[in-house]
C-alpha positions as CSV (number, residue, x, y, z in Angstrom):
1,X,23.9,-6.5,-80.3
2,X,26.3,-3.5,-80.1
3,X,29.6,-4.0,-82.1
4,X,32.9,-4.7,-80.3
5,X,36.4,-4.5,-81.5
6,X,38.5,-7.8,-82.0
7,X,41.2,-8.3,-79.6
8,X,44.4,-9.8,-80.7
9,X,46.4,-11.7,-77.8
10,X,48.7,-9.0,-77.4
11,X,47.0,-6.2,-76.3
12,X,47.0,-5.0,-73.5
13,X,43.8,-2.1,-72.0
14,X,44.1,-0.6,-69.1
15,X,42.0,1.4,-67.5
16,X,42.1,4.3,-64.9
17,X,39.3,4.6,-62.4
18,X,38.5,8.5,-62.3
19,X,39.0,10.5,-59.1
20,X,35.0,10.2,-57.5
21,X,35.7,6.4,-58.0
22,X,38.3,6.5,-55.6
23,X,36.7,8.9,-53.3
24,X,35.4,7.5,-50.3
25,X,31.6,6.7,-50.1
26,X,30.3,9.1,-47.2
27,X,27.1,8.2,-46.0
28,X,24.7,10.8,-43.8
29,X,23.0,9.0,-40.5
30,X,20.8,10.7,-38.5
31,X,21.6,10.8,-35.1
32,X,19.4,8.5,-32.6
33,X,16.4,10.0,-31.3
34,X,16.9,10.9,-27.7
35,X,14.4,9.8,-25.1
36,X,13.5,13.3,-23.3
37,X,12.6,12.2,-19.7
38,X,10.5,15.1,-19.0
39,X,7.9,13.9,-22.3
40,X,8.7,10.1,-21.5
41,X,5.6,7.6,-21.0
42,X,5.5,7.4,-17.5
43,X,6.3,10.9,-16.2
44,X,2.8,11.8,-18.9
45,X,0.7,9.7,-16.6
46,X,2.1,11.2,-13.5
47,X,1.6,14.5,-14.6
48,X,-1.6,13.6,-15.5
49,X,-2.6,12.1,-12.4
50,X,-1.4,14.9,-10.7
51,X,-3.4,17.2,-12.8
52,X,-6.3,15.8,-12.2
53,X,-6.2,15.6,-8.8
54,X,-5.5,19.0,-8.8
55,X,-8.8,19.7,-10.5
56,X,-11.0,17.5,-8.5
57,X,-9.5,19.1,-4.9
58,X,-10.1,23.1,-6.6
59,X,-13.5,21.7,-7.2
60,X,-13.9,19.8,-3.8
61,X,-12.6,23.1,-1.8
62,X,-15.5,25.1,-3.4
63,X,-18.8,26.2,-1.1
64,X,-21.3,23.9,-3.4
65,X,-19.2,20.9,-2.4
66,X,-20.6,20.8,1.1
67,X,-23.5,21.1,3.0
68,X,-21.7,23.5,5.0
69,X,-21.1,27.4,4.5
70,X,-17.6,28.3,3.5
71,X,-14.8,27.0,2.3
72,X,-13.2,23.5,2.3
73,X,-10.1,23.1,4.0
74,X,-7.1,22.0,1.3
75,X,-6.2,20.0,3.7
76,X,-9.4,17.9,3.6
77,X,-10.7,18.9,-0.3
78,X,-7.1,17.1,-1.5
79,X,-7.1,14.1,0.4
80,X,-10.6,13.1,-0.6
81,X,-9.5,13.8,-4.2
82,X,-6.3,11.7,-3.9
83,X,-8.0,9.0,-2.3
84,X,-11.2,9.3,-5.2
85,X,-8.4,9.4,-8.0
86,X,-6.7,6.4,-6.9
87,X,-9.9,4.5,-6.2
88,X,-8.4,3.8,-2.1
89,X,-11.7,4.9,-0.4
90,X,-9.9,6.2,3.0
91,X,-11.6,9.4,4.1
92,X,-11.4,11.9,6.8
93,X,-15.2,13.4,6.8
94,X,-17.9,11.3,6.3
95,X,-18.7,10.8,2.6
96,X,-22.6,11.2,3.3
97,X,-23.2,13.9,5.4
98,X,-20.3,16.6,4.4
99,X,-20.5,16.4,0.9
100,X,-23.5,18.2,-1.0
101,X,-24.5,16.2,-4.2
102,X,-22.2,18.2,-5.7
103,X,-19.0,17.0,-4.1
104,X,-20.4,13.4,-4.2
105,X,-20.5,13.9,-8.3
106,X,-16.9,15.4,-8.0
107,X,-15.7,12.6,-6.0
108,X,-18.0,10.4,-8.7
109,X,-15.8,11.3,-11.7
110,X,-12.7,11.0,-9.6
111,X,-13.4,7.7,-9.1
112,X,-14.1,6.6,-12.3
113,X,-11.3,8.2,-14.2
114,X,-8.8,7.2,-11.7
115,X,-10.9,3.8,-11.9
116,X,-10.5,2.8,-15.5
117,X,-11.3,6.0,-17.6
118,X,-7.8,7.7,-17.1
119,X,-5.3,4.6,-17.5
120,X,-7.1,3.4,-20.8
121,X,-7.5,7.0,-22.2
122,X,-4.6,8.4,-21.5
123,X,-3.2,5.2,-23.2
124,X,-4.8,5.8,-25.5
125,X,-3.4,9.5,-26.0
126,X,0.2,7.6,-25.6
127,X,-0.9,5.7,-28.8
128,X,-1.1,8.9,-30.9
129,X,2.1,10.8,-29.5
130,X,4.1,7.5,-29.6
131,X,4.0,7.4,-33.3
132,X,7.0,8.9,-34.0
133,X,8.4,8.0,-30.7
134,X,11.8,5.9,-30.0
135,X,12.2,2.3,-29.8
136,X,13.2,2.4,-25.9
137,X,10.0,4.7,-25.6
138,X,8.0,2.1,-27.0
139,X,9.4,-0.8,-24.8
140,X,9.0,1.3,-21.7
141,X,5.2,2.1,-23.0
142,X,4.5,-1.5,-23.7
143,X,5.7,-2.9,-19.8
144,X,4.1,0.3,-18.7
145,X,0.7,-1.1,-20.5
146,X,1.2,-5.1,-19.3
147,X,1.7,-3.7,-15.7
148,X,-1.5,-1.5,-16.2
149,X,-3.8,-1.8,-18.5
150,X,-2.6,-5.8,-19.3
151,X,-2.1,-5.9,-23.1
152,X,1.2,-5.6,-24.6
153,X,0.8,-4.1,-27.6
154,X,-0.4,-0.9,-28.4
155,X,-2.8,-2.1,-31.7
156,X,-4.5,-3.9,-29.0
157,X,-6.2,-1.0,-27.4
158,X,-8.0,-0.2,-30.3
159,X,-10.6,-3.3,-29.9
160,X,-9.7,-3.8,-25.9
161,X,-11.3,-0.2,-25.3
162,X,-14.5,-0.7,-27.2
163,X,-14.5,-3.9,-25.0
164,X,-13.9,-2.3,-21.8
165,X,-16.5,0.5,-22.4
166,X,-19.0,-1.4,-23.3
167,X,-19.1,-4.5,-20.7
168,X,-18.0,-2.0,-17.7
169,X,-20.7,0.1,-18.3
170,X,-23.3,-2.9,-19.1
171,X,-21.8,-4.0,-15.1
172,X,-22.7,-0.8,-13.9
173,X,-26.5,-0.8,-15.1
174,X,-27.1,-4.3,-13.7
175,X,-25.4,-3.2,-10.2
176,X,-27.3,-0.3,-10.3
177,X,-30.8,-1.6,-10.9
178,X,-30.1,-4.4,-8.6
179,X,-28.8,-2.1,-5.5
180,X,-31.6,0.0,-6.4
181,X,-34.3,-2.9,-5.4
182,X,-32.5,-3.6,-2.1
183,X,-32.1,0.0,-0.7
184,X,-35.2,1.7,-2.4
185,X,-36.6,4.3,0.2
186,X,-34.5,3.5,2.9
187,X,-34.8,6.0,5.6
188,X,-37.2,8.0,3.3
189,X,-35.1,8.6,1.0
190,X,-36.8,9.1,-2.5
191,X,-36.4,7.2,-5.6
192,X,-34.5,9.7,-7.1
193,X,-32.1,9.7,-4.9
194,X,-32.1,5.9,-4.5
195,X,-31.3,5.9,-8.0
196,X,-28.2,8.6,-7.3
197,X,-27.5,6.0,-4.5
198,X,-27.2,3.3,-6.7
199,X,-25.1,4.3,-9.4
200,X,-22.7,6.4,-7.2
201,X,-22.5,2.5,-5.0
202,X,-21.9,0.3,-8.3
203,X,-19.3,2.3,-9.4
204,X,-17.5,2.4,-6.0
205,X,-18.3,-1.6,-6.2
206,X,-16.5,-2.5,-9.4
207,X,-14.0,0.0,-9.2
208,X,-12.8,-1.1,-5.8
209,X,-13.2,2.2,-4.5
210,X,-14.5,1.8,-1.0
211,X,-16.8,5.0,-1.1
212,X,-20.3,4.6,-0.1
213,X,-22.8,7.9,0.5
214,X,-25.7,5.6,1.7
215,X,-25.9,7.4,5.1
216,X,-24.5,6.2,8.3
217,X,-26.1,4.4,11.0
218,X,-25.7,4.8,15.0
219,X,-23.0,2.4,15.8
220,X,-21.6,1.2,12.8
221,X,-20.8,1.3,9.1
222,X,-24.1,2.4,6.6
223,X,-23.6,-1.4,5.0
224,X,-24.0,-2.9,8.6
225,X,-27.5,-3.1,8.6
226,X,-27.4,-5.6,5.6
227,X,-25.5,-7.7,7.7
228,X,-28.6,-10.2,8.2
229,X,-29.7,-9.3,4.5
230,X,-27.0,-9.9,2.2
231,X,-28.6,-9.1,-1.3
232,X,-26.9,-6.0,-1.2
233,X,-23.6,-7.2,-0.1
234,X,-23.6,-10.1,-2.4
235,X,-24.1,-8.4,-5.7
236,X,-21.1,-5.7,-4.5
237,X,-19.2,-9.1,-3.5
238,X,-19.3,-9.9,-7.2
239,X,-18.6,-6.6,-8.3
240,X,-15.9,-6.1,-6.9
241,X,-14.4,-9.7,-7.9
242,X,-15.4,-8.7,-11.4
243,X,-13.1,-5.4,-11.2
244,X,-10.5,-6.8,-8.8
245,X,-9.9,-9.3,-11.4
246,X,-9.3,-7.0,-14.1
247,X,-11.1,-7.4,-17.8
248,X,-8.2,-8.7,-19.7
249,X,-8.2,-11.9,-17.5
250,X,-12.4,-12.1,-17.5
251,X,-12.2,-12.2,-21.1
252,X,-10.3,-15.1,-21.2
253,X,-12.0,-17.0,-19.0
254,X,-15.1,-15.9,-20.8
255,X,-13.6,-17.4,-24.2
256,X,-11.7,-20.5,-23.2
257,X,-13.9,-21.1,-20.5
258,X,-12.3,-24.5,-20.1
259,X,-9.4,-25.0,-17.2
260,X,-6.9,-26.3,-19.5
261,X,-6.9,-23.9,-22.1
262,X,-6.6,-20.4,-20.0
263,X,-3.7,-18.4,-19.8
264,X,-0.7,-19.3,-17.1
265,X,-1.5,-15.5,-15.7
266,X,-5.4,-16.4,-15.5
267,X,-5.0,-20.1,-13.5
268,X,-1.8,-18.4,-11.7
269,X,-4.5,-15.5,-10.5
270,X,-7.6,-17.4,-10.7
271,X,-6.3,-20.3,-7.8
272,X,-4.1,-17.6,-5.5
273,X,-7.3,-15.3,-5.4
274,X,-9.7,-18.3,-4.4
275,X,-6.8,-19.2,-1.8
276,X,-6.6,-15.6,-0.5
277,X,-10.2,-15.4,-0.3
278,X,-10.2,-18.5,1.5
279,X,-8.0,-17.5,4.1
280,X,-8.9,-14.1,4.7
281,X,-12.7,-15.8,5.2
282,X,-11.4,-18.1,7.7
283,X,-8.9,-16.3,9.7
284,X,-11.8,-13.4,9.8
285,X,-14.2,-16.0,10.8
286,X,-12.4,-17.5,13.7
287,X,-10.9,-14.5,15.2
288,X,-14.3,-12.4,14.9
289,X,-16.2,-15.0,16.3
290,X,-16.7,-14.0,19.6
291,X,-15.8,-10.5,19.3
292,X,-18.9,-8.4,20.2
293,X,-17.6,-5.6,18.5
294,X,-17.4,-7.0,15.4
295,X,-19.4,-9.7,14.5
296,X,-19.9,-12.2,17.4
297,X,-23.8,-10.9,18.3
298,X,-24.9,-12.1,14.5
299,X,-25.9,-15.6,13.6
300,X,-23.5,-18.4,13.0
301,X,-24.8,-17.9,8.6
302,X,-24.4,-14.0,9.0
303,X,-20.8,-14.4,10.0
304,X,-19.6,-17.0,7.6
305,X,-20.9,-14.6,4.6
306,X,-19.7,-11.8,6.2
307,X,-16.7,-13.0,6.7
308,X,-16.5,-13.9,3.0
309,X,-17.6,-10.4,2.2
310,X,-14.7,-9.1,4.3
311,X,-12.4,-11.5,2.8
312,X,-13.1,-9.5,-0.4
313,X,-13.4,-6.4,0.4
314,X,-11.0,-5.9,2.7
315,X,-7.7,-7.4,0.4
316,X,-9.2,-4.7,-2.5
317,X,-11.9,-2.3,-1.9
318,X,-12.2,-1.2,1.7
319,X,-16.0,-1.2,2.3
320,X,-16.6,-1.9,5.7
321,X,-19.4,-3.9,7.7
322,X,-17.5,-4.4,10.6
323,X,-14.9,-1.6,12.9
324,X,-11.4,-2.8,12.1
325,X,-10.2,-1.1,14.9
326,X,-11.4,-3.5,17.2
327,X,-10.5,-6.6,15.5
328,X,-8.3,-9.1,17.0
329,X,-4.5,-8.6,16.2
330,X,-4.1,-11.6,14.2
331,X,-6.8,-10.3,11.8
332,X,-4.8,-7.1,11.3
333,X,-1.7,-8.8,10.2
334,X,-3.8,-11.3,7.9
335,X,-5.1,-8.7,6.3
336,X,-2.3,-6.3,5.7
337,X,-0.5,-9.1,4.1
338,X,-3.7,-9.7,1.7
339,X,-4.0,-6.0,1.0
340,X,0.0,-5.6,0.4
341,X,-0.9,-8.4,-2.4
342,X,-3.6,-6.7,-3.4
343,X,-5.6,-7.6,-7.0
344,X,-4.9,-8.5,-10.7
345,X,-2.5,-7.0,-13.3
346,X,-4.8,-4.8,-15.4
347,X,-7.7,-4.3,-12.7
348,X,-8.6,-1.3,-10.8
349,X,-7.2,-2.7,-7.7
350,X,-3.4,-2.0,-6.1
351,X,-1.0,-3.5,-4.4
352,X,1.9,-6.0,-5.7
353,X,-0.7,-7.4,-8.1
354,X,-1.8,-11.4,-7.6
355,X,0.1,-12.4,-10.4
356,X,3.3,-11.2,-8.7
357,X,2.6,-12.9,-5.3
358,X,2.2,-16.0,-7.7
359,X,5.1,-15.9,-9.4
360,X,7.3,-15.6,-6.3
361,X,5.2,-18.6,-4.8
362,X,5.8,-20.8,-8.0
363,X,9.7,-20.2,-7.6
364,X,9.6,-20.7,-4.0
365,X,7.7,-23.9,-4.6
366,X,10.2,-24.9,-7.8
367,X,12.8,-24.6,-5.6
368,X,11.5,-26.3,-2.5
369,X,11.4,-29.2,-5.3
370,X,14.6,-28.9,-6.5
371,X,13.8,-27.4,-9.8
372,X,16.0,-25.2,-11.5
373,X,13.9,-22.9,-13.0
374,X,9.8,-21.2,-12.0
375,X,7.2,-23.6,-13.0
376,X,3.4,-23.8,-12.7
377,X,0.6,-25.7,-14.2
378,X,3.3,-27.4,-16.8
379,X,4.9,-23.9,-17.4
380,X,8.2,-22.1,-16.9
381,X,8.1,-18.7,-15.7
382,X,10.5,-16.4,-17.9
383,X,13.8,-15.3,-15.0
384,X,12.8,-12.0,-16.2
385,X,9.4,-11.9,-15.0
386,X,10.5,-13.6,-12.1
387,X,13.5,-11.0,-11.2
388,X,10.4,-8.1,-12.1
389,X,8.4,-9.8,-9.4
390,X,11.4,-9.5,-7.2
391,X,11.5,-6.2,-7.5
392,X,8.1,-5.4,-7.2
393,X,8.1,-7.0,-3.7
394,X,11.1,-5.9,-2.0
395,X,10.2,-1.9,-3.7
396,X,6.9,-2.2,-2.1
397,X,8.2,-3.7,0.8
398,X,10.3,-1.3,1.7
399,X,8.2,1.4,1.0
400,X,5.9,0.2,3.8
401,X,8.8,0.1,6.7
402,X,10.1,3.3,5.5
403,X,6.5,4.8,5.7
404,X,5.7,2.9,8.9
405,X,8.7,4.6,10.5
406,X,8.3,7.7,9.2
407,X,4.8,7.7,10.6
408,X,5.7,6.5,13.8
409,X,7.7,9.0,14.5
410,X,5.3,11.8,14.0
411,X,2.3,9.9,15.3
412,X,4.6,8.4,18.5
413,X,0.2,8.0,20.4
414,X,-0.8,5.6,17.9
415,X,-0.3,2.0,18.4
416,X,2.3,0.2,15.0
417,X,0.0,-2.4,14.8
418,X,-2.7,0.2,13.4
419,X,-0.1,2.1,12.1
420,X,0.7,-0.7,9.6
421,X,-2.7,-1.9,8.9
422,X,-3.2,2.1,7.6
423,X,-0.2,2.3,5.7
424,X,-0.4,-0.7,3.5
425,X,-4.0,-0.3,3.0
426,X,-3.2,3.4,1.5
427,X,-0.2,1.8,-0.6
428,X,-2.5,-1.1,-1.8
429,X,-5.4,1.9,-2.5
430,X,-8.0,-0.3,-0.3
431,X,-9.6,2.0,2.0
432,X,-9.7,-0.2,5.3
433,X,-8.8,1.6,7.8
434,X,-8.5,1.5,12.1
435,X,-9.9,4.9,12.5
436,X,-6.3,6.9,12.7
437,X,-6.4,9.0,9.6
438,X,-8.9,11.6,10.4
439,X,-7.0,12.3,14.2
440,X,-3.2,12.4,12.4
441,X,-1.8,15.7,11.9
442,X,-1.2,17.4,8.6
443,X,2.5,15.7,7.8
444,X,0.8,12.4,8.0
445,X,-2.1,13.1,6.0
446,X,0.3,14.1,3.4
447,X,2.6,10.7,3.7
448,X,-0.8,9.1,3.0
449,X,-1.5,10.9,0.0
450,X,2.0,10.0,-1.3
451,X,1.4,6.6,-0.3
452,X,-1.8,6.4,-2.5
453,X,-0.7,8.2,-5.1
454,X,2.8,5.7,-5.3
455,X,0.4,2.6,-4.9
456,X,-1.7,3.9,-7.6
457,X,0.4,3.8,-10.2
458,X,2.9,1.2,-9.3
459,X,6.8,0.5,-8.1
460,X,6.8,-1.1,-11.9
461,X,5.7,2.3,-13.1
462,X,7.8,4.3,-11.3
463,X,10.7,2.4,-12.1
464,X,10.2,2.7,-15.6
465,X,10.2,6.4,-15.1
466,X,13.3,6.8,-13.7
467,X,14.6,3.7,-16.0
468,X,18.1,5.5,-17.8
469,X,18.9,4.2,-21.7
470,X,21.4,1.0,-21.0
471,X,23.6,0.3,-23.8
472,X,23.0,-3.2,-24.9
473,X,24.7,-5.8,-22.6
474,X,28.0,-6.6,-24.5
475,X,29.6,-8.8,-21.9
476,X,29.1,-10.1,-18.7
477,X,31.0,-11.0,-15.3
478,X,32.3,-14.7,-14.3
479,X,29.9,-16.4,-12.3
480,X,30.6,-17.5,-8.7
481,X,28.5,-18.8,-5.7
482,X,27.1,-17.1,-2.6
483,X,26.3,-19.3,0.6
484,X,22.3,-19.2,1.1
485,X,20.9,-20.0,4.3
């Protein structure tokens, strides 16, 4: 114990602080990192989208594409790749006959990068860069990855991506080999080409991509003549449920597999998908019925599946057994509004997403009820994701007007009812088409590009792209009331 002087009551220390004491404390902050919009999450996957569409329509404009001598046009060599890269399917050659096996493999890895390959690797390539990367770059990375890939974390990817490479590709082999049985050696063809056939038809299947190289037949679509033999067309029906669905919401049902324990996004998607299905089927099946140029010479069992196979397709992948430009009117508008809608959050399908169309449903339900906030199944739906839904909507919405009068005007010949159908199956990248595309002019081709390429990746996307840093909301106005209705 050290030693210490006694004090006597009278003393008095004092004691003067020395000069650094009394010097203010200065303390060094590093500036806020600022987010650079030209490196920012979302412009990376446009550029990259861009790039490699770039690549595949260099490679699609080559001599070895075709079976033809000479060059491809740009004209045509970039819309095929646009349309491979954002899985749509609309075409303005014939897939079979213009393209040599070469441009068919081309437009094969298109597909399947644009498919699944691109969003979850370049994700994954947003995971490494985004270490050191800002907090408002990492919020903007993780919507970006609910609207797209459908996790919201990036430590998720690691064990999602194993996942996802290893069941897509075990759903390709069994689509393959089952394909394979029904259209061995059709017309001749050999088995190692039925094989090519196959593969290059899976893919196409569960990516939603609406391509097809099995070769045409007089008077119709190649998949026509399986109308009265619908092995083929049931296993791509299931396909392309499996990939219009998206994995993230498969592999819940796969684990919970009871009703009550899923997800609100998986029952929310799960019942409006069965209800879409439903009524595409039936309005299809009742306006086609006794349409000879459709469907009305088949049987009464043909055109109840094909209707369903319609209904599937024709909201998400574009493969066609029947002419949509000769369907009734009423079947148009049904299925624009199915394809504007579109598939699931985190599939290879476009449009609004299902969950979206849900969400704006459950309010307009909630309120019909008198309920002040979004409900379903015993749930509230957060405002936000109900004012994101909003958004969504009225952004894709008015895309499609804008477009459709855009398109009118240079296209003033072709009827608005086609015009729309077209339009909204390029922004929901579904591939059904009336037959206009191929006999538009070069400004139009080009508006359908943009329109595929925008659908691709999203409104939500885009919007998060051009999203400026807010401050922190600090305040907010006084609330007062509108008259509604």
């Amino acid at each position: 114990m050290a030693f210490r002087p006694r004090r006597r009551p009278i003393d008095n220390i004092i004691r003067l602080r020395r000069r650094r004491e009394l010097s203010p404390t200065v303390a060094e902050v590093e500036p806020p990192k600022q987010n650079n919009p030209l490196f920012g999450t979302t412009t990376i996957l446009l550029l990259g989208f861009a790039f490699l569409i770039a690549a595949g329509g260099g490679l699609l404009t080559l001599p070895i594409a075709q079976n033809g001598t000479g060059f491809t046009a740009f004209e045509t060599a970039f819309f095929t790749s646009v349309s491979a890269v954002t899985v749509t399917g609309h075409t303005v050659v014939d897939t079979s006959i213009y393209w040599s096996t070469f441009g068919q493999a081309v437009i094969f890895m298109l597909m399947m990068v644009g498919g699944l390959g691109f969003m979850v690797i370049s994700t994954f390539i947003l995971l490494l860069i985004g270490q050191r990367s800002t907090l408002q770059e990492r919020l903007l990375t993780r919507d970006l990855m609910r609207d797209t890939v459908g996790v919201d974390q990036m430590r998720g990817l690691r064990h999602l991506g194993r996942a996802v490479i290893g069941v897509v590709l075990l759903l390709y082999a069994i689509g393959a080999m089952i394909i394979f049985l029904q259209i061995n050696e059709i017309d001749g063809v050999g088995n190692l080409r039925s094989v090519w056939h196959s593969i290059f038809l899976s893919v196409s299947s569960f990516n939603n991509a609406g391509f097809n190289i099995i070769p045409e037949v007089p008077g119709g679509s190649s998949l026509t003549r399986f109308f009265s033999d619908p092995g083929l067309l049931i296993t791509m029906t299931v396909l392309m449920i499996l990939g219009g669905l998206g994995w993230v919401l498969v592999v819940d049902v796969f684990r919970k597999r009871r009703i009550s324990r899923f997800a609100l996004e998986t029952k929310l998607v799960l019942v409006t998908s069965i209800v879409l299905w439903v009524l595409g089927a039936f309005v299809l099946y009742l306006a086609e019925f006794n349409n000879s140029a459709t469907m009305g010479n088949f049987s009464w069992f043909d055109k109840i599946f094909g209707a369903i196979f319609s209904s599937v397709s024709g909201r998400t992948a574009g493969f066609s057994i029947m002419d949509f430009g000769e369907v009734k009117d009423v079947t148009k508008s049904t299925f624009s509004g199915l394809m504007f809608i579109g598939g699931a959050a985190g599939s290879v399908a476009g449009g609004i997403k299902v969950a979206t169309f849900a969400v704006l449903m459950a309010a307009v339900i909630s309120s019909l009820k008198g309920r002040p906030h979004a409900e379903a199944f015993g749930r509230e739906i957060h405002q936000s994701q109900l004012h994101r839904a909003l958004t969504v909507a009225v952004l894709g919405f008015a895309l499609i007007l804008v477009s459709a009068t855009v398109l009118t005007t240079l296209e003033p010949d072709i009827p608005f009812q086609d015009i729309i159908f077209d339009i909204v199956s390029a922004f929901g990248t579904t591939g059904a088409s009336t037959g206009i595309i191929a006999d538009t002019g070069l400004a139009a081709k080009i508006l359908f590009m943009a329109l595929m390429y925008v659908g691709r990746l999203g409104p939500v996307a885009l919007a998060l792209a051009l999203a400026t840093e807010d401050d922190t909301e600090v305040y907010r106005f006084a609330q007062e009331s509108v008259k509604i209705g």
